[in-house]
C-alpha positions in Angstrom: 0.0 0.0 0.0 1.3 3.4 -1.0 0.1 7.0 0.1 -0.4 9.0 -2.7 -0.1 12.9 -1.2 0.5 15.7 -3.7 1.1 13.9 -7.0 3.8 11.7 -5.2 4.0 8.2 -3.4 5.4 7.5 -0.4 5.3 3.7 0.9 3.1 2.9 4.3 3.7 0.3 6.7 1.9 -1.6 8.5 2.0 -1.1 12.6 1.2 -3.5 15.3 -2.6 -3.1 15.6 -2.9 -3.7 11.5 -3.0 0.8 10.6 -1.1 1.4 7.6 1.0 4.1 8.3 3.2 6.9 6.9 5.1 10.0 7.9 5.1 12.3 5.7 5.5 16.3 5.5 1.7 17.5 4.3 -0.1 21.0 4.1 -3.8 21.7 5.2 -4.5 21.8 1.2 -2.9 18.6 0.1 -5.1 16.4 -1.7 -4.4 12.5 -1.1 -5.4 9.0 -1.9 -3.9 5.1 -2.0 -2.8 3.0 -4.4 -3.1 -0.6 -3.6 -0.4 -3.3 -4.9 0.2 -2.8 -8.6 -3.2 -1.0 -9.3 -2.1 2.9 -10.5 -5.7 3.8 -9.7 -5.6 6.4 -6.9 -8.4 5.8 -4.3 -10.2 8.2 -1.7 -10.1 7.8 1.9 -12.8 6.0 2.5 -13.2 8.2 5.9 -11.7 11.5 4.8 -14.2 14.6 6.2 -13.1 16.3 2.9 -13.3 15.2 -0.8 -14.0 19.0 -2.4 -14.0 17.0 -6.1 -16.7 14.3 -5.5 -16.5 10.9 -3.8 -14.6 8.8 -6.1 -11.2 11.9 -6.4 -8.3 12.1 -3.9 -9.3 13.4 -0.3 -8.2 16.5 1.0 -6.6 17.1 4.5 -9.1 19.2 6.9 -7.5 20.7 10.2 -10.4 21.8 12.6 -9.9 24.6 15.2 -10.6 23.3 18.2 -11.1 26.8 19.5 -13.5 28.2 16.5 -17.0 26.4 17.9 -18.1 25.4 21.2 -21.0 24.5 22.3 -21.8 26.2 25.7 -24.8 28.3 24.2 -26.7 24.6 22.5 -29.9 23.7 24.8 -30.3 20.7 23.1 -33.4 19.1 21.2 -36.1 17.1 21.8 -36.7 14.0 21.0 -39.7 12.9 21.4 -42.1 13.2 17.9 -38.4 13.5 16.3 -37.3 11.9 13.1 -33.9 11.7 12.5 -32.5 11.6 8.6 -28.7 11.3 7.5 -28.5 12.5 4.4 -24.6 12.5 2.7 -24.8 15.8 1.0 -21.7 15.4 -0.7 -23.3 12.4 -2.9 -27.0 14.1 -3.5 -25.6 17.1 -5.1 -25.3 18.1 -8.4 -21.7 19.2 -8.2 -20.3 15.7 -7.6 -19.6 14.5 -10.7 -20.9 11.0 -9.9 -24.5 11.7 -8.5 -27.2 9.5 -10.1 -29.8 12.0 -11.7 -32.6 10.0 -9.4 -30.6 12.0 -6.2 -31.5 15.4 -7.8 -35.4 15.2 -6.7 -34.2 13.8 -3.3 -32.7 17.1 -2.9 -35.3 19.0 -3.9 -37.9 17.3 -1.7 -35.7 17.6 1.5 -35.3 21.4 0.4 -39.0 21.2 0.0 -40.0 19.6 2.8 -38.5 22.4 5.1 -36.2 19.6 6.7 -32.9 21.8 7.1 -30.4 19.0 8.8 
């Protein structure tokens, strides 16, 4: 397994509890992927919080402030009569260059349906 950062690849290793690993030098921009055995095809992080060009392109590092949000002002929701929805925006929007055109109305109904998260 190689880590494919910025273009180049650097080889990863595999530590005691079975993480590939690698430690390399990386800005808060660089776009990354792997490349598995012989296969040239780069692939995504499968749990990257950032892929700005769609789903199936490299990942891109995100650093979060840990100072930027709190919480302290939330009160909370209530649950009762609740319904809870996850929606991946990322895959039902019509920027990702891999979104079925089916996903387009499921946008528009959410939108619709005045459900905002």
């Amino acid at each position: 397994m190689q880590l494919h950062l910025d273009g180049e690849l650097h080889p990863m290793s595999r530590d005691e509890d079975g993480w590939w690993r690698a430690a390399v030098p990386a800005n808060r921009d660089s776009r990354y992927g792997f490349v598995l055995d012989d296969d040239p095809t780069v692939l995504p992080d499968p749990r990257s919080p950032r892929q700005p060009d769609g789903v199936h392109a490299p990942s891109q590092l995100h650093e979060v402030d840990p100072d930027a949000w709190t919480d302290r002002d939330w009160t909370g929701r209530r649950l009762a009569g609740s319904v809870a929805y996850e929606l991946h925006v990322g895959t039902f929007t019509p920027r990702a260059p891999s979104t079925p055109p089916s996903t387009t109305s499921t946008t528009s109904w959410t939108s619709a349906s005045g459900s905002s998260n």
